[in-house]
C-alpha positions as CSV (number, residue, x, y, z in Angstrom):
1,X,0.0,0.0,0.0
2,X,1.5,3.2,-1.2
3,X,1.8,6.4,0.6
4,X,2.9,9.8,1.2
5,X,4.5,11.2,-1.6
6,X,5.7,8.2,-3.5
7,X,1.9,7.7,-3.6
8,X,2.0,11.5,-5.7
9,X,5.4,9.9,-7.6
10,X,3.8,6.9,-8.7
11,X,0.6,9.0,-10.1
12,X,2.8,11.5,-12.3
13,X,4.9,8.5,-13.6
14,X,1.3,6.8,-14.6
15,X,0.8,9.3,-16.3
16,X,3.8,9.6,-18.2
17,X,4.8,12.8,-17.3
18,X,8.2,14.1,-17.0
19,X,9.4,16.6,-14.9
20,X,9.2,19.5,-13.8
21,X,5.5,18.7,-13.5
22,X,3.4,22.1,-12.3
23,X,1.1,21.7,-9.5
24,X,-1.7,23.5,-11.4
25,X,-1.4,20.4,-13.8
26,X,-1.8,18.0,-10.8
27,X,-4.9,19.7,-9.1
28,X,-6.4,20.3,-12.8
29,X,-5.9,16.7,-13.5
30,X,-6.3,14.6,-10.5
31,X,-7.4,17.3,-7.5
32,X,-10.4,14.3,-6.5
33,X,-7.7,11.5,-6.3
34,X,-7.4,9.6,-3.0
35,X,-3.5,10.0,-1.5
36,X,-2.9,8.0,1.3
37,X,-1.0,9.6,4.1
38,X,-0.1,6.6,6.2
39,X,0.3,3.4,6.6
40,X,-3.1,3.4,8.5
41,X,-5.1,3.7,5.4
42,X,-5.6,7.5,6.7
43,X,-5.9,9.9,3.5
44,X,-6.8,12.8,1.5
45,X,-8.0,14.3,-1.7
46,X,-4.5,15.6,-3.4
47,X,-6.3,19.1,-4.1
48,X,-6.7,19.5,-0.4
49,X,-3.8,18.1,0.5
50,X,-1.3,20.5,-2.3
51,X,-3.8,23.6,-0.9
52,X,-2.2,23.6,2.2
53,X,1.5,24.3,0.5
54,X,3.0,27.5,-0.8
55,X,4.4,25.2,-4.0
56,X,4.0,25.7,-7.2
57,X,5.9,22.9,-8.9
58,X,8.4,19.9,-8.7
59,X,11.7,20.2,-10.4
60,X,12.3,16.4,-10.0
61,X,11.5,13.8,-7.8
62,X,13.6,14.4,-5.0
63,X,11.9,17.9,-5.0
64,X,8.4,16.7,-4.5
65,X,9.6,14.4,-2.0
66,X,11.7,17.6,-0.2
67,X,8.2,19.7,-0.9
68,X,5.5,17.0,-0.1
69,X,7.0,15.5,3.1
70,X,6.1,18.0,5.7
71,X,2.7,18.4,4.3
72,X,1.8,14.7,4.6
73,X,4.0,15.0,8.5
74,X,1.8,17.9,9.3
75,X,-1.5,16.3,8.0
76,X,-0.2,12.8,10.4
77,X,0.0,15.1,13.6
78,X,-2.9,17.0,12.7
79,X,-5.1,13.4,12.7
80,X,-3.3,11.4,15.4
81,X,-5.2,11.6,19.3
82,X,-4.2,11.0,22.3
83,X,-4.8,8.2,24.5
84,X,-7.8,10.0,25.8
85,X,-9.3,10.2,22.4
86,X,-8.3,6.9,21.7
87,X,-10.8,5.5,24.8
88,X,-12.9,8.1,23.6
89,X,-13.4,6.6,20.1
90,X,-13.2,2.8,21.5
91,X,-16.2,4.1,23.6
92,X,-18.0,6.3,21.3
93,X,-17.0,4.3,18.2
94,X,-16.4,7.9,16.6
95,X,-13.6,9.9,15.3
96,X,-12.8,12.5,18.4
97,X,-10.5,15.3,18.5
């Protein structure tokens, strides 16, 4: 199960495109797809996730991996609960924050 931003990687590669790829290209082509963001099976549109960066394109791989990384770190804290919410969702059987 592919995540993070070699999830992003593989879709511009199946998609034969080469780099630099634009981001404009990515959110006009594929803004609805479904990126994983962990190994959880937690994820994200990619439109919403590339909102939330100041980037405007990806020179070559290494760069999106440079760009995307804190994004899909931030996106992981933003999601993860404490052991409070964790008994509060085993209770509840509900996503808490």
């Amino acid at each position: 199960m592919t995540h993070g931003p070699r999830k992003v990687a593989e879709l511009i590669e199946e998609n034969g495109w080469s780099y630099p790829v634009s981001v404009a290209r990515l959110e006009r082509e594929h803004a609805l797809a479904n990126i994983l963001i962990d190994e959880d099976g937690d994820s994200m549109m990619l439109g919403e996730l590339l909102a939330q960066g100041d980037i405007e394109r990806f020179e070559d791989e290494d760069d999106l991996y440079e760009k995307l990384e804190p994004l899909f770190e931030a996106e992981r804290e933003r999601r993860s609960v404490g052991l409070v919410g964790k008994l509060k969702q085993w209770v509840l059987g509900t996503y808490v924050r």
